[in-house]
Structure formats: C-alpha cells, structure tokens
N, C-alpha and C positions, 0 to 999 in steps of 0.2 A: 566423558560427560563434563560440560562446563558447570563452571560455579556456581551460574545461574539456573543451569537443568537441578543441579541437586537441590537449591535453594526452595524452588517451587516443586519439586516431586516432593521433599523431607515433610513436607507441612510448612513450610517457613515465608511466609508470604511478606515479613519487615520490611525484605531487600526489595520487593516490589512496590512497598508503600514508597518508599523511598523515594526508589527510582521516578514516580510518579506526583510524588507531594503530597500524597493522597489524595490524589485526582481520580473519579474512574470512569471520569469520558470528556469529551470537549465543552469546554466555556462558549462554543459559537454554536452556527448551525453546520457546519462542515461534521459530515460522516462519511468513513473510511468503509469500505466492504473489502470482502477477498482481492477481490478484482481490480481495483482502484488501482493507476499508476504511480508509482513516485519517483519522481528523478529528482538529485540536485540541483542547486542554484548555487551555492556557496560552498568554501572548503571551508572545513572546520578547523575552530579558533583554539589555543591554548586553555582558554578557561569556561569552556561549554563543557555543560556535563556528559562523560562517555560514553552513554547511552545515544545521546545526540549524534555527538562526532560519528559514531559507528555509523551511523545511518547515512550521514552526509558521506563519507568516503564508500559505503556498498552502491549507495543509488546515484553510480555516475554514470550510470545508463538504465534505465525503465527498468524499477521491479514493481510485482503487485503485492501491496500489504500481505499478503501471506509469505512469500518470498523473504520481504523483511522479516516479518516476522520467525521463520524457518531458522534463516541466519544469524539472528541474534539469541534465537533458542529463548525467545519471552514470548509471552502469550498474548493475542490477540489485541485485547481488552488493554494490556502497558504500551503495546508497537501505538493503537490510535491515540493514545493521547501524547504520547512523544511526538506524532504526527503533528498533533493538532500543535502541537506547540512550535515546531519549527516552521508549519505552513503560515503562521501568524504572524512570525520573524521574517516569512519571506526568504526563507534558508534552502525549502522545497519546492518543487510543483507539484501539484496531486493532479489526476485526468482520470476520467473511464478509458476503459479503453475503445479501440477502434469497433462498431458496430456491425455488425455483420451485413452485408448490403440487402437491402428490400427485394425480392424477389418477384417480380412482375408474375402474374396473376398466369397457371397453367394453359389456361384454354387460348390469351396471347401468345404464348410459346408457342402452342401447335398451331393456332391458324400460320402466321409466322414460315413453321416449318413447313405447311402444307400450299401455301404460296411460292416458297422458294421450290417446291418440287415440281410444280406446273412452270416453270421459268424454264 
C-alpha cells in the first residue's frame, strides 16, 4: 500500500489539501469524467510538483481519468484538479473518447438486405 493509500484511508486528508492547495475542483470550465482522455504534451521539469510529473510521464499514451487516477492511488476529486491545472499549462491534452458510431435506422438495414437478396 502506497503512502498515499494510507494517507486517505487513516483519516488523513492534509497530504491531499496539499497536494491540491486547497483546491477542490477547476478555476475554469473544463470538467474531467471517468472517461475523459489524457495524453501528454510535455515531459516533466525538475521543479513541478510530483504529483504533476507522475502524470506527465504515465500519460504518454491515452489513459482515462480513472486510469490516472487508479495509478496514482488519489481520488478522483485531487487527479481533476491536478488535471485542470496542467491542461491550463498546456502540459496535457484531455479528449472524450471515440463515440461509438450512429447506427442507421433497423428497418434500412433489412430493406438493404432484402434488396441484395432479390440481386
């Protein structure tokens, strides 16, 4: 169990204020959901705070805020505002992800098929 698991299971929420400045959501309109992607744009600097860097060196290929989240073993609520703070820097990209495609209407499918059968 990391530092950080025991930090927030014990009751000990400080190292969370911290980590966030006592932030506990974004200064913008940018909101993060499970699902949201995040990749790198930057590698991280010698004097960014470590919570940051972490992020910048996991998401050098698409994770979703929960993924992040997962791996860093912080809660939801500290991963979006760490987000919101490097998306602002321009450090991250955030995206939905790919939508699932529109499915054309059932009754076009079968005329469709029932045309290709008289062929």
């Amino acid at each position: 169990m990391s530092e950080t698991d025991q930090d927030w299971e014990a009751g000990n929420p400080e190292r969370l204020y911290v980590i966030t400045r006592g932030r506990s959501g974004s200064s913008g309109p940018t909101t993060f959901d499970l699902v949201t992607l995040v990749v790198s744009r930057a590698e991280p600097t010698p004097t960014m705070q470590p919570e940051h860097a972490a992020i910048l060196r996991i998401c050098g290929s698409p994770l979703s805020v929960a993924e992040v989240s997962a791996y860093l073993g912080l809660p939801m609520s500290v991963v979006t505002v760490l987000l919101a703070d490097l998306l602002a820097d321009r450090l991250i990209e955030a995206r939905l992800p790919v939508p699932q495609a529109i499915l054309p209407d059932r009754a076009l499918i079968e005329a469709v098929i029932h045309g290709l059968q008289k062929l």
